[in-house]
SEROSE-95238 format. One record per residue (C-alpha): residue in one letter; x, y, z; chain. Coordinates in pm, 1 decimal. Each point is the difference from the previous one (the first is absolute). Layout:
SEROSE-95238
residuo = A | x = X | y = Y | z = Z | cadena = A
...
//
This chain:
SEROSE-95238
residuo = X | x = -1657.2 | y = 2099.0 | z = 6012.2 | cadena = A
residuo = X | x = 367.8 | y = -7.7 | z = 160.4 | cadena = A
residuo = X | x = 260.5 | y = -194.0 | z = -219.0 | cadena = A
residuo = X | x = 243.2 | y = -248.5 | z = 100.5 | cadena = A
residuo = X | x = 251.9 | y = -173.4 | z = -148.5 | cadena = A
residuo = X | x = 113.3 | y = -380.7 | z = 46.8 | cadena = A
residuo = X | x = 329.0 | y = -52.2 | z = 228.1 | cadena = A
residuo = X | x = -16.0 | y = -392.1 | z = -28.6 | cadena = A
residuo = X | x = 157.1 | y = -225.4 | z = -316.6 | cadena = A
residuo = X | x = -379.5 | y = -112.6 | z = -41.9 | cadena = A
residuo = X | x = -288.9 | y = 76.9 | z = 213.6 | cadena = A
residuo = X | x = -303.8 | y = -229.9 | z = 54.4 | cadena = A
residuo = X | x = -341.1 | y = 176.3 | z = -49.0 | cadena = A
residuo = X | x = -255.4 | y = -232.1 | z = 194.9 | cadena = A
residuo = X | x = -379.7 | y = 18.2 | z = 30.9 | cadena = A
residuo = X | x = 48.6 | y = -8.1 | z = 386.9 | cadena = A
residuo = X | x = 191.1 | y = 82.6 | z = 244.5 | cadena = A
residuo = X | x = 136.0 | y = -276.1 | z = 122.9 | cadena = A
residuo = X | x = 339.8 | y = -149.5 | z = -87.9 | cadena = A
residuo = X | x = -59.1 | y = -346.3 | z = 150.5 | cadena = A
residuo = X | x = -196.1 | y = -96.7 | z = -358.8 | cadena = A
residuo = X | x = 191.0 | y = 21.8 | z = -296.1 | cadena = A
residuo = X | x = -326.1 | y = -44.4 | z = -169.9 | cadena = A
residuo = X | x = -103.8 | y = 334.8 | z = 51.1 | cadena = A
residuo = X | x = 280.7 | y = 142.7 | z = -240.5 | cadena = A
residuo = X | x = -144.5 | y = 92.3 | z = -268.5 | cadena = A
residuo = X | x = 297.0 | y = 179.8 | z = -165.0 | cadena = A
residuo = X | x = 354.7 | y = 119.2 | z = -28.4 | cadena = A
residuo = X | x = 76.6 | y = 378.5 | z = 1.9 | cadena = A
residuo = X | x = 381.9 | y = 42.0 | z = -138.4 | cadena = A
residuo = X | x = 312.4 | y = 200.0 | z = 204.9 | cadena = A
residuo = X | x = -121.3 | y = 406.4 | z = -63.0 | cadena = A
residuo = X | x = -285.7 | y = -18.0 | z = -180.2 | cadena = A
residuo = X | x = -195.2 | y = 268.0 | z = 126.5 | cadena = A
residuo = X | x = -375.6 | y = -42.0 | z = 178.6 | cadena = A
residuo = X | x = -293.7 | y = 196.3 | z = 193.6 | cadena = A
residuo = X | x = -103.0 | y = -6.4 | z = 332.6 | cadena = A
residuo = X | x = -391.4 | y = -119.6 | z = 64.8 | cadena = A
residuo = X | x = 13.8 | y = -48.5 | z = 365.3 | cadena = A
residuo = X | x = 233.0 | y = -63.9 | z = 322.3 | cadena = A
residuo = X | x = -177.7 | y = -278.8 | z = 32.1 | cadena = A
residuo = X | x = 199.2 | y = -49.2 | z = 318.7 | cadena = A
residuo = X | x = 333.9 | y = 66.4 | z = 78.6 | cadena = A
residuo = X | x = 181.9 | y = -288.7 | z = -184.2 | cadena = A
residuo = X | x = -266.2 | y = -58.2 | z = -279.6 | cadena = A
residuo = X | x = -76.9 | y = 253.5 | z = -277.7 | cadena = A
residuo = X | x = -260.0 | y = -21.1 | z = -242.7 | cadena = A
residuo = X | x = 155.7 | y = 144.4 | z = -320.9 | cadena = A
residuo = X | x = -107.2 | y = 29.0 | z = -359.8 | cadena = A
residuo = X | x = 317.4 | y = -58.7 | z = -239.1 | cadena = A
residuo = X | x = 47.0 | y = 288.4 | z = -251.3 | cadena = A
residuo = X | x = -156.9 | y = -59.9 | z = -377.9 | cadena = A
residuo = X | x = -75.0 | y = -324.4 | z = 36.5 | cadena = A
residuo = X | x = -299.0 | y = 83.8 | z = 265.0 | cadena = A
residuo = X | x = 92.7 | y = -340.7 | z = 205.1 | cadena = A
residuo = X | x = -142.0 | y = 74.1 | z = 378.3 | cadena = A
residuo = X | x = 98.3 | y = -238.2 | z = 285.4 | cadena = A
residuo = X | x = 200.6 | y = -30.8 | z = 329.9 | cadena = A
residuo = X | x = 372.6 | y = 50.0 | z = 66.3 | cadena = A
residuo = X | x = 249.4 | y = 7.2 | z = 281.4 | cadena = A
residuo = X | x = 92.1 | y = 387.3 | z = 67.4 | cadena = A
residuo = X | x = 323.2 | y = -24.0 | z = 100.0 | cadena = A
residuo = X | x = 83.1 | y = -82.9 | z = -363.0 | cadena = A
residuo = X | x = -143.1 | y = 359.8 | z = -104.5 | cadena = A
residuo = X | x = 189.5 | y = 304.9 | z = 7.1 | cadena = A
residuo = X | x = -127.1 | y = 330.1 | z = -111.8 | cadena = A
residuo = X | x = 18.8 | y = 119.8 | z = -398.2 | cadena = A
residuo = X | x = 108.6 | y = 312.3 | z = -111.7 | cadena = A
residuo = X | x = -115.2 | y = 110.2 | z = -299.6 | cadena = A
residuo = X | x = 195.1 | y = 93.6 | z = -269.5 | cadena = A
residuo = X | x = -12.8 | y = 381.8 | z = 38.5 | cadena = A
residuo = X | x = -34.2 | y = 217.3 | z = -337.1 | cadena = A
residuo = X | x = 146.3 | y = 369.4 | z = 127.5 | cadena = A
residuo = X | x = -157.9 | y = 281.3 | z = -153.3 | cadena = A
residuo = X | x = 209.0 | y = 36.5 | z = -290.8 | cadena = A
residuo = X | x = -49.2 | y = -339.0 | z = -73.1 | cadena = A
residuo = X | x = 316.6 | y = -155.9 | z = 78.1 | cadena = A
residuo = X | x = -78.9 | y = -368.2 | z = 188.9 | cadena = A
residuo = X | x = 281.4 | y = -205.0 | z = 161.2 | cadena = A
residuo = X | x = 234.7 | y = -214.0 | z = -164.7 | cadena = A
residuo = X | x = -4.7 | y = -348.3 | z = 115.3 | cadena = A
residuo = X | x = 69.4 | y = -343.5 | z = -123.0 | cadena = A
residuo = X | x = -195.9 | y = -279.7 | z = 133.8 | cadena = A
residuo = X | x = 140.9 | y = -255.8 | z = 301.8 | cadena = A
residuo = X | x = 189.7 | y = -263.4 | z = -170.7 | cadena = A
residuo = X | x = 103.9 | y = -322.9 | z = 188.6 | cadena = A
residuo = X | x = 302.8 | y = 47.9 | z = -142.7 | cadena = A
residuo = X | x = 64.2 | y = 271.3 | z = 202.4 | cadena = A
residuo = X | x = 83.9 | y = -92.6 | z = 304.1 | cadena = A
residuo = X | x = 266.8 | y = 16.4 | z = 310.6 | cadena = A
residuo = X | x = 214.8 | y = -225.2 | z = -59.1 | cadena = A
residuo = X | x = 81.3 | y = 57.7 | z = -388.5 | cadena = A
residuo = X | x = 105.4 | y = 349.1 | z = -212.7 | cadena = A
residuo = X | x = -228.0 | y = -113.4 | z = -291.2 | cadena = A
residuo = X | x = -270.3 | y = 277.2 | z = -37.9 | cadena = A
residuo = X | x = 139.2 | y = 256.3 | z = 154.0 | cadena = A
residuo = X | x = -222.1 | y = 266.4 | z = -118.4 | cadena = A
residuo = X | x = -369.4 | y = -198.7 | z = 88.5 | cadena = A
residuo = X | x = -136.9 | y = -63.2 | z = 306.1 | cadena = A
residuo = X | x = 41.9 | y = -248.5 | z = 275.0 | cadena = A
residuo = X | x = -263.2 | y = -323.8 | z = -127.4 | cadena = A
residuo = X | x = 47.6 | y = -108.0 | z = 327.7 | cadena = A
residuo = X | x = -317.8 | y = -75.8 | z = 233.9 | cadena = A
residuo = X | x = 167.4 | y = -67.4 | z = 315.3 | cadena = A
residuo = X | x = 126.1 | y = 394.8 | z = 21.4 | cadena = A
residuo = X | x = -276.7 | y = 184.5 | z = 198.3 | cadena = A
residuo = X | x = -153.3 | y = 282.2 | z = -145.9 | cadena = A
residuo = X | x = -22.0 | y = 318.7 | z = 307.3 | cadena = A
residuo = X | x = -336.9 | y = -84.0 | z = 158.5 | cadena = A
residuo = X | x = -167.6 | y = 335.0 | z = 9.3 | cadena = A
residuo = X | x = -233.3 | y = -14.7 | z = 292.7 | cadena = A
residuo = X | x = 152.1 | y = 168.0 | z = 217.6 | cadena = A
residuo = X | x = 327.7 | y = 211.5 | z = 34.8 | cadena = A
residuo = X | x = 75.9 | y = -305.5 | z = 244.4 | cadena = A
residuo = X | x = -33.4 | y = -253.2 | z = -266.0 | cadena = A
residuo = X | x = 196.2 | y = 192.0 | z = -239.8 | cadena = A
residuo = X | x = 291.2 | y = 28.5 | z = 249.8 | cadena = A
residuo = X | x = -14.8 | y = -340.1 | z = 81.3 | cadena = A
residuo = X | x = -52.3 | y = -115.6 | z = -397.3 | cadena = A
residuo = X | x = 337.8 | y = 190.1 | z = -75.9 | cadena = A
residuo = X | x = 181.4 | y = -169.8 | z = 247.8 | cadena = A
residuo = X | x = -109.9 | y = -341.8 | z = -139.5 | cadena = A
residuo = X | x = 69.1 | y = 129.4 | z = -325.2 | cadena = A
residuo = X | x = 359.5 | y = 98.9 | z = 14.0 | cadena = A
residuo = X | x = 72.8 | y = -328.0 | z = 194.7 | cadena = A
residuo = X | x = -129.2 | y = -127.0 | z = -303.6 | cadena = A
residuo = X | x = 178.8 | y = 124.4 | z = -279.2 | cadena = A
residuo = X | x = 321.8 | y = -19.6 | z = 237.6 | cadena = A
residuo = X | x = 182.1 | y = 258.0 | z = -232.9 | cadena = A
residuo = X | x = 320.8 | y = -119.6 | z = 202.6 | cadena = A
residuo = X | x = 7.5 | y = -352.6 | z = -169.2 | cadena = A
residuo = X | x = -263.9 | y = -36.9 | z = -245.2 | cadena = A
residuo = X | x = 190.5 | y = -49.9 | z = -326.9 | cadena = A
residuo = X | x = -248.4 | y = 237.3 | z = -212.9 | cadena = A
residuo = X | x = 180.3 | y = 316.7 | z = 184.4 | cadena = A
residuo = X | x = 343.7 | y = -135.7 | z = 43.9 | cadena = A
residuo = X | x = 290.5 | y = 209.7 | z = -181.6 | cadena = A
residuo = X | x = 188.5 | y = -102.9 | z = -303.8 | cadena = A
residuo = X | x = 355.1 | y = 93.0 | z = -112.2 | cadena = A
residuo = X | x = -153.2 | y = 290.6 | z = -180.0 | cadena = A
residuo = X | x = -357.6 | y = 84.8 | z = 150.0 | cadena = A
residuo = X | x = -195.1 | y = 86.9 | z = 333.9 | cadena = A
residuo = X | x = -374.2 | y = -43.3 | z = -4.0 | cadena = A
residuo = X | x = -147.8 | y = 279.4 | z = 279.5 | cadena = A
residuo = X | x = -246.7 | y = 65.8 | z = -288.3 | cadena = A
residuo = X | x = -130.3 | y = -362.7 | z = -20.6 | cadena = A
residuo = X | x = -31.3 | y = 13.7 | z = 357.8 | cadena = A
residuo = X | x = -155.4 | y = 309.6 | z = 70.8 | cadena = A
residuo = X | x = -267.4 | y = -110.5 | z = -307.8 | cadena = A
residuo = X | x = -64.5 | y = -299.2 | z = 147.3 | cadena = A
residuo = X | x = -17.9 | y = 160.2 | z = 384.8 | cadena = A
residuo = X | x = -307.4 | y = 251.7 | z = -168.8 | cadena = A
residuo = X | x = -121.9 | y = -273.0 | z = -167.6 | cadena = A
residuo = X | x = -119.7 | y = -229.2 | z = 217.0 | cadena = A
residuo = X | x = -42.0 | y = 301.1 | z = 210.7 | cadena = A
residuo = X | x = -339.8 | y = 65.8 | z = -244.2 | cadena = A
residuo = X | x = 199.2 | y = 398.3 | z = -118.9 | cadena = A
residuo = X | x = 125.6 | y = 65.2 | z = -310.1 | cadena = A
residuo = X | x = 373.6 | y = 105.6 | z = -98.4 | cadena = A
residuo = X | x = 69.6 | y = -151.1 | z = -344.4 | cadena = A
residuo = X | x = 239.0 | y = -256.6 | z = -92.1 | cadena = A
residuo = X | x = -19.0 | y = 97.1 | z = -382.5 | cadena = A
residuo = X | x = -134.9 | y = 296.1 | z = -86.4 | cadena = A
residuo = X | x = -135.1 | y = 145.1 | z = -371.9 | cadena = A
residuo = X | x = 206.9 | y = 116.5 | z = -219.7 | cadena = A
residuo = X | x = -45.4 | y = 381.1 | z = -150.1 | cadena = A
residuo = X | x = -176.1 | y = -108.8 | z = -309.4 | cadena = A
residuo = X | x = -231.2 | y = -253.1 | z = 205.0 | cadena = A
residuo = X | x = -110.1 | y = 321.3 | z = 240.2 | cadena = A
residuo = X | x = -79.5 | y = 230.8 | z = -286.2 | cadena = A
residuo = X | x = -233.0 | y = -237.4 | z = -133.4 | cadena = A
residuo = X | x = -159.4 | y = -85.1 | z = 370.5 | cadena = A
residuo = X | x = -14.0 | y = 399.3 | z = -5.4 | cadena = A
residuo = X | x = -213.7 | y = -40.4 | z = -342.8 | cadena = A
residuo = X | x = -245.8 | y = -287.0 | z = 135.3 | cadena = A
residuo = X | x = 164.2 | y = -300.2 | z = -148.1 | cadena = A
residuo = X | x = -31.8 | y = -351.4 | z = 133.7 | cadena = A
residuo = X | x = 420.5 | y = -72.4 | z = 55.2 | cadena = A
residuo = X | x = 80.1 | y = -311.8 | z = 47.1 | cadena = A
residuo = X | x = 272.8 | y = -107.8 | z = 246.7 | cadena = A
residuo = X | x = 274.2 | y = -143.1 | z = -236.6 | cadena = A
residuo = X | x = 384.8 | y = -20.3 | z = 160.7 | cadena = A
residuo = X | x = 248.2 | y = 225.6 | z = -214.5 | cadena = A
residuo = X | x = -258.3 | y = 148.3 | z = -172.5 | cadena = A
residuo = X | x = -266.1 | y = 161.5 | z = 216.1 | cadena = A
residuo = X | x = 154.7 | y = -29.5 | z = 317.2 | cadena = A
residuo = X | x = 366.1 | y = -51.3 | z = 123.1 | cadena = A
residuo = X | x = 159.3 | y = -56.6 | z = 346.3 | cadena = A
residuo = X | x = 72.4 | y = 259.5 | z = 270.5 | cadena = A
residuo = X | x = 305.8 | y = 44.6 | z = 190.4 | cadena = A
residuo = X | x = 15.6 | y = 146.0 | z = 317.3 | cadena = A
residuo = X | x = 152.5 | y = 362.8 | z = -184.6 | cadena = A
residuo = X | x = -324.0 | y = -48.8 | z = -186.4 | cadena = A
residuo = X | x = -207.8 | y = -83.9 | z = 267.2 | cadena = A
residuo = X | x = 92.6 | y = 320.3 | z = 151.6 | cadena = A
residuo = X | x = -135.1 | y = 222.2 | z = -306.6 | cadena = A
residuo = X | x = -333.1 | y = -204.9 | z = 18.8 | cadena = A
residuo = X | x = -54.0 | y = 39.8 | z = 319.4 | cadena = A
residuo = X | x = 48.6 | y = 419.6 | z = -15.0 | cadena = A
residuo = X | x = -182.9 | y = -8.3 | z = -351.6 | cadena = A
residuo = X | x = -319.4 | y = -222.6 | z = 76.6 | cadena = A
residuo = X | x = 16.0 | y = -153.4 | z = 383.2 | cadena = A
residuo = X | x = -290.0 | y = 260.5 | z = 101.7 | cadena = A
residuo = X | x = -199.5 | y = -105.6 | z = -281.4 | cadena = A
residuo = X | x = 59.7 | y = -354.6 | z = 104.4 | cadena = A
residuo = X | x = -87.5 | y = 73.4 | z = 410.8 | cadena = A
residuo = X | x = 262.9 | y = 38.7 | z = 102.7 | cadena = A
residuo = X | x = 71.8 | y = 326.2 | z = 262.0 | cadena = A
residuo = X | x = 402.0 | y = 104.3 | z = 7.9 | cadena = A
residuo = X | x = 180.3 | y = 148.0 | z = 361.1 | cadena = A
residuo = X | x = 274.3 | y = 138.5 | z = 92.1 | cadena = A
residuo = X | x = 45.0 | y = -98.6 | z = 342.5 | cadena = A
residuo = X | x = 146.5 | y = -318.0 | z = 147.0 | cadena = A
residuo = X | x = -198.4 | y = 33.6 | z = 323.5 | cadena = A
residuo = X | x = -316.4 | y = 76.8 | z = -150.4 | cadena = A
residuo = X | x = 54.7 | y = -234.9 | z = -264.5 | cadena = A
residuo = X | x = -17.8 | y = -322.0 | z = 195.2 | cadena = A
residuo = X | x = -221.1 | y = 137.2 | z = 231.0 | cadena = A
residuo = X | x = -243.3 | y = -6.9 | z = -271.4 | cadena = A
residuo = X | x = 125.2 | y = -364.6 | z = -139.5 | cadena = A
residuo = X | x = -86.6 | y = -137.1 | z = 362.1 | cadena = A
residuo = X | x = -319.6 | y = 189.8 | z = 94.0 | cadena = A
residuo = X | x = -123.8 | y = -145.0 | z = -327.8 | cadena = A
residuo = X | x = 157.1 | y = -301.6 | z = -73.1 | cadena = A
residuo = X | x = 65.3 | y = 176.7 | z = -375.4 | cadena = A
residuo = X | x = 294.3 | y = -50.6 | z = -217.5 | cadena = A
residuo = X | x = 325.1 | y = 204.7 | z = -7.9 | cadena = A
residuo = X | x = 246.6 | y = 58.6 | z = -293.1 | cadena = A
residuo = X | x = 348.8 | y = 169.5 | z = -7.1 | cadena = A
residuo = X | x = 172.6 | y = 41.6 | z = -308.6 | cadena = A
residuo = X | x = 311.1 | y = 144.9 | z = -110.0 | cadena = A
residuo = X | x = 126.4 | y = 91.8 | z = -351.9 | cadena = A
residuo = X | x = 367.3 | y = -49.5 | z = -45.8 | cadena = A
residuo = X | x = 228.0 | y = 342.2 | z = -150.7 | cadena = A
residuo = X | x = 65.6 | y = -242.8 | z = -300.8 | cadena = A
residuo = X | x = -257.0 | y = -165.9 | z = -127.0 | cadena = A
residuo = X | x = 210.8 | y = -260.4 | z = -142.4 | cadena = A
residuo = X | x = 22.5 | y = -161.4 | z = 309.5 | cadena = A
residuo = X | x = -323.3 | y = -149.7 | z = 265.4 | cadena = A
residuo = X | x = -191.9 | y = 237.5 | z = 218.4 | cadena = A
residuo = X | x = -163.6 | y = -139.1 | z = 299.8 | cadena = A
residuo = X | x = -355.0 | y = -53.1 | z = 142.5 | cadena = A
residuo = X | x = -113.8 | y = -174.5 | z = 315.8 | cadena = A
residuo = X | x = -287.6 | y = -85.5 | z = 133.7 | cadena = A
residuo = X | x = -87.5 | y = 202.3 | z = 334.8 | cadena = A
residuo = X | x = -157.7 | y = -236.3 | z = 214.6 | cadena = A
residuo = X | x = -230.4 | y = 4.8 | z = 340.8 | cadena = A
residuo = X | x = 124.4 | y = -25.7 | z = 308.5 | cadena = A
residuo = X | x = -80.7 | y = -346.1 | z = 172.9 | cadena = A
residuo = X | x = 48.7 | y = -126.2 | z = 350.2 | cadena = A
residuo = X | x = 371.1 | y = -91.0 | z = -92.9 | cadena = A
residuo = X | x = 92.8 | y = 210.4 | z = -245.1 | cadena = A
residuo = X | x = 36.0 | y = 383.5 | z = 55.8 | cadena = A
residuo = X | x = 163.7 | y = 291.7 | z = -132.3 | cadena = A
residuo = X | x = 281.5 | y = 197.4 | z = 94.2 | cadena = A
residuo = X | x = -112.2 | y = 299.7 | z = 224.5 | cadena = A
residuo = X | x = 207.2 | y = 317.4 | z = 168.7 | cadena = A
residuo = X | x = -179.2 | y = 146.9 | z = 264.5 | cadena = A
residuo = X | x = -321.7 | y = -130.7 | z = -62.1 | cadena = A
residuo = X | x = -8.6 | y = 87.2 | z = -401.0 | cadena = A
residuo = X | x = 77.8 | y = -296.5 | z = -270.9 | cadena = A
residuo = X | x = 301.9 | y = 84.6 | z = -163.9 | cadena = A
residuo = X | x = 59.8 | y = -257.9 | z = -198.9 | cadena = A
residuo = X | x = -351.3 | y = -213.9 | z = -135.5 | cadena = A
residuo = X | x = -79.2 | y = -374.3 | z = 17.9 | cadena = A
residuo = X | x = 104.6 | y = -107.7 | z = -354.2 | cadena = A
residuo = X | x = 32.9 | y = -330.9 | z = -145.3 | cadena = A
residuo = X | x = 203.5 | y = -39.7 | z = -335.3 | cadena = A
residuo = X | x = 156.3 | y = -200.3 | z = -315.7 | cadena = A
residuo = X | x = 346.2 | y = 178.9 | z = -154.1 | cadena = A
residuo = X | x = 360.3 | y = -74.7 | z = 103.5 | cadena = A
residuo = X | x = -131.4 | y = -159.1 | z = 347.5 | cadena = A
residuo = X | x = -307.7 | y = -162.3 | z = 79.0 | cadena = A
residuo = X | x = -198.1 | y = 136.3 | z = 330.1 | cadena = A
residuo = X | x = -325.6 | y = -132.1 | z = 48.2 | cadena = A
residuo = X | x = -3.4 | y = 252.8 | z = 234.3 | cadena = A
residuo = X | x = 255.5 | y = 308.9 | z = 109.7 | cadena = A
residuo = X | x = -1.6 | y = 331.4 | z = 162.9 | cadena = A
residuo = X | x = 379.1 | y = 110.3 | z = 109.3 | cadena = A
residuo = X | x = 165.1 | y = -221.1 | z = -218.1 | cadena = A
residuo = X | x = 47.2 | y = 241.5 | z = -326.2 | cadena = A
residuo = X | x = -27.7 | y = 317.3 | z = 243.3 | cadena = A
residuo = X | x = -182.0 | y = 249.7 | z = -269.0 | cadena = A
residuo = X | x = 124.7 | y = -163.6 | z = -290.0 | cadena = A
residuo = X | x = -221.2 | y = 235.9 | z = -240.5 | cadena = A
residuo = X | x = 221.4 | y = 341.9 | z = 50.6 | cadena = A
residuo = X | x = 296.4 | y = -220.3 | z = -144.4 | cadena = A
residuo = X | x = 176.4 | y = 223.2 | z = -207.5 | cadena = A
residuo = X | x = -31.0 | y = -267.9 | z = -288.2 | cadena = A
residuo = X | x = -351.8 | y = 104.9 | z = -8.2 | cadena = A
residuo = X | x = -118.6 | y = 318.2 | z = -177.1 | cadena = A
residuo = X | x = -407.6 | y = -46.5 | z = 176.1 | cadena = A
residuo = X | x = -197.4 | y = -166.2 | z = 198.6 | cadena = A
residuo = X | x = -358.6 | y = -17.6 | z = 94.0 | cadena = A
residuo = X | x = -167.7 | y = -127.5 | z = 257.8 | cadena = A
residuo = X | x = -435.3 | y = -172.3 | z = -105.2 | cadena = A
residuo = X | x = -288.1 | y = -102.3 | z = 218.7 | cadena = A
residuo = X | x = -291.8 | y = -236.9 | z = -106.5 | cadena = A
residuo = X | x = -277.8 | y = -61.4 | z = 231.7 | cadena = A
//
């Protein structure tokens, strides 16, 4: 049976479908907790059994968004991630290095590549990386990586926010259960970092890397997938950069010569705040601060 997980706060599981008697609710299912399909009962009404508890009734669809599970590569390294804490949220910096517990931020509705297109574009009005307080600069930090977490996140792909540390991977490698524990099995990533993962273990994660600008956000909007760019700075001391590429929408478009996108539809966190650019930072990842760059695809 197809998983989903929970987008609302709380959902009601009824007996019915039918919203107009409250009597019918014969349960609360909490924000993420994961459950499997029965039957599209019809469009708006699901009949759903909730995972380990064996509970079956009725819920409202819209409030369903598919799960992902967990995937265990063949090596045996699994992803590294916290679990949504409320006190993570837009408008603080607490919990910088969890996920959003948010339920009002969509999820990208998979149905179609339509749907995903469309889901983006409500997403990154959400988070509203140009004000929301969670990416905001300080006196002595930028937060691209936050963002560009968040951005896969909620986008339902995986780049990691903390990652394991060398003596957490050797004993994944040996078949140990590892426990996520902050500063001691995993620590944070930078976007310098970020750019190592991504050439040491994005493939094994899904993700497909190009080379091409063109071809490159071709592929973003034929598929509604998700696009990464990331630079690694000559000294390390000091912040790379990553960005989200994004799909083009009826508004928003990249910057084309002659037909061919030069410069891709990105949206970003650092020293400014787009929720959405394309001509602004020109191609900003051939800076000469930078000693690499790459450029990832995930469907």
């Amino acid at each position: 049976m197809a998983k989903y997980s929970v987008t609302a706060s709380t959902l009601n599981i009824r007996s019915s479908t039918s919203k107009q008697d409250s009597s019918n609710i014969i349960g609360k299912i909490p924000f993420q907790h994961i459950v499997e399909l029965i039957e599209q009962t019809t469009p708006e009404w699901w009949k759903i059994e909730v995972t380990e508890s064996g509970f079956v009734g009725y819920v409202s669809s819209q409030y369903l968004s598919p799960f992902i599970d967990e995937p265990i590569i063949n090596n045996g390294i699994r992803e590294a991630n916290f679990l949504p804490d409320s006190k993570a949220n837009l408008n603080s910096k607490h919990m910088m290095h969890k996920p959003i517990g948010d339920s009002t931020i969509p999820f990208r509705d998979l149905t179609d590549t339509a749907s995903k297109i469309n889901s983006i574009k409500q997403l990154i009005n959400k988070l509203n990386v140009e004000t929301s307080l969670r990416y905001q600069k300080t006196e002595k930090n930028t937060f691209c990586n936050i963002y560009a977490y968040d951005y896969c996140y909620f986008c339902l792909v995986y780049i990691p926010r903390v990652w394991w540390t060398e003596k957490a991977i050797k004993s994944l490698l040996q078949g140990q259960n590892v426990e996520i524990l902050y500063g001691n099995t995993v620590s944070e990533l930078n976007a310098n970092a970020l750019h190592d993962w991504l050439l040491n273990w994005a493939v094994d994660f899904g993700w497909q890397r190009f080379f091409n600008t063109d071809e490159f956000q071709n592929k973003i909007n034929s598929n509604g997938g998700v696009g990464i760019i990331c630079a690694k700075r000559k000294d390390t001391r000091r912040s790379g950069h990553i960005v989200a590429v994004v799909p083009e929408n009826d508004t928003q478009k990249a910057f084309r010569q002659n037909g061919l996108v030069l410069f891709p539809l990105q949206s970003q966190a650092g020293a400014n705040n787009y929720n959405y650019f394309s001509d602004k930072k020109k191609d900003w990842w051939v800076g000469s601060q930078f000693s690499s760059f790459v450029f990832y695809y995930h469907e």
